[in-house]
C-alpha positions as CSV (number, residue, x, y, z in Angstrom):
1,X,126.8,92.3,32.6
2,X,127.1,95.9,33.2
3,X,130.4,97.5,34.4
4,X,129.1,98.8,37.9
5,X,126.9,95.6,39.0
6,X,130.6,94.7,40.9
7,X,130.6,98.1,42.3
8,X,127.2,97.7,43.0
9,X,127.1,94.5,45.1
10,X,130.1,95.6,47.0
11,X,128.0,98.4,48.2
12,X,124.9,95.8,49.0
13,X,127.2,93.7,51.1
14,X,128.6,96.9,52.9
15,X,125.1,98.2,53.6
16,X,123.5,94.9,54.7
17,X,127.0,94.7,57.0
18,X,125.6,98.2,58.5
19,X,122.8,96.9,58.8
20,X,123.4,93.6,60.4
21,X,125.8,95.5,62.6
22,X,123.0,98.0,63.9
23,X,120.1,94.6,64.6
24,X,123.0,93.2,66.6
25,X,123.6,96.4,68.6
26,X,119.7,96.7,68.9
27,X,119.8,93.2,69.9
28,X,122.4,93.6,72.6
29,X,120.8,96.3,74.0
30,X,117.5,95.2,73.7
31,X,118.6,92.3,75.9
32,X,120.5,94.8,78.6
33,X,117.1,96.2,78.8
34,X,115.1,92.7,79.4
35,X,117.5,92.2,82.2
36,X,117.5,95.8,83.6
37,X,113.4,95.7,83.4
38,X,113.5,92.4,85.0
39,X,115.8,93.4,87.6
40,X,113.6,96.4,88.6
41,X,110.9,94.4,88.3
42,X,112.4,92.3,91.1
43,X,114.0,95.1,93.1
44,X,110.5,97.2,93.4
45,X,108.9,93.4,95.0
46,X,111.7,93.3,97.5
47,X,110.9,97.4,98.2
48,X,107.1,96.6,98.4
49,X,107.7,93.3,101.2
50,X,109.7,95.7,102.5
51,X,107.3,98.6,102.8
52,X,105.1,95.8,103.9
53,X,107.5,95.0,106.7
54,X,107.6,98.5,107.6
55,X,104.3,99.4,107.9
56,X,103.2,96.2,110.2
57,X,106.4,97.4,112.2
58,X,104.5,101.1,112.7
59,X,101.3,99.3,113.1
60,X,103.1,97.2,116.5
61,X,105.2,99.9,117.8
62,X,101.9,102.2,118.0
63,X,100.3,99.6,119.5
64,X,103.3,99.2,122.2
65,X,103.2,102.9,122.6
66,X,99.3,102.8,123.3
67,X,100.1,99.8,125.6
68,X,103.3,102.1,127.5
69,X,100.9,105.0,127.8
70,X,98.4,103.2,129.4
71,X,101.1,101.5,131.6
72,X,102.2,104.7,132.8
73,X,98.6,106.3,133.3
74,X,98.2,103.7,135.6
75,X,101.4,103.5,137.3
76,X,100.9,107.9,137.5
77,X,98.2,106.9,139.4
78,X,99.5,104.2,141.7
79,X,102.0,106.7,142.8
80,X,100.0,109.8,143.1
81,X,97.8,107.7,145.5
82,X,100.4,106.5,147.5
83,X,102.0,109.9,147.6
84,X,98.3,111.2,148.7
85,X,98.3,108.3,151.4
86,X,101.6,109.0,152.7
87,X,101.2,113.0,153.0
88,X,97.6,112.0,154.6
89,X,99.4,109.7,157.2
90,X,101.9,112.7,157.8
91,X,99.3,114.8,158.0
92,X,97.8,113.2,160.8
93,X,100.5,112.4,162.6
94,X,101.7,116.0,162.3
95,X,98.2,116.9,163.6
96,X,97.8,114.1,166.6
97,X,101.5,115.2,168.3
């Protein structure tokens, strides 16, 4: 038995200790990472429903907005008229006194 095959196998056992110290690091983070991923995963869903969410809310409040326009082009109108008809009526009884 040669005199440095102690020496030797003290070093093996320290190495494979490195070494089995790094795969459970790597392992460690390598699970971090399968939970960050899956995280992200589920965080860019929520942001996607809510872009979703979003962009049916622009869809209704333009259609409310067309609907309010319209409202108001029509109410404009009602008024003018009746503005119209009333400076008519004083019109013609400024013009019949």
């Amino acid at each position: 038995m040669p005199s440095d095959l102690p020496s030797e196998l003290i070093r093996w056992f320290q190495n494979m200790q490195r070494t089995l110290d790094r795969l459970a690091q790597v392992t460690e983070q390598q699970n971090k990472l399968h939970a960050m991923v899956a995280r992200l995963v589920r965080e860019n869903g929520e942001l996607r429903e809510e872009m979703d969410n979003l962009r049916n809310m622009v869809i209704r409040l333009t259609d409310q907005r067309a609907e309010t326009a319209q409202a108001l082009r029509g109410l404009t109108a009602y008024v003018t008229a009746v503005r119209d008809e009333v400076m008519r009526r004083s019109r013609e009884g400024t013009s019949s006194e």
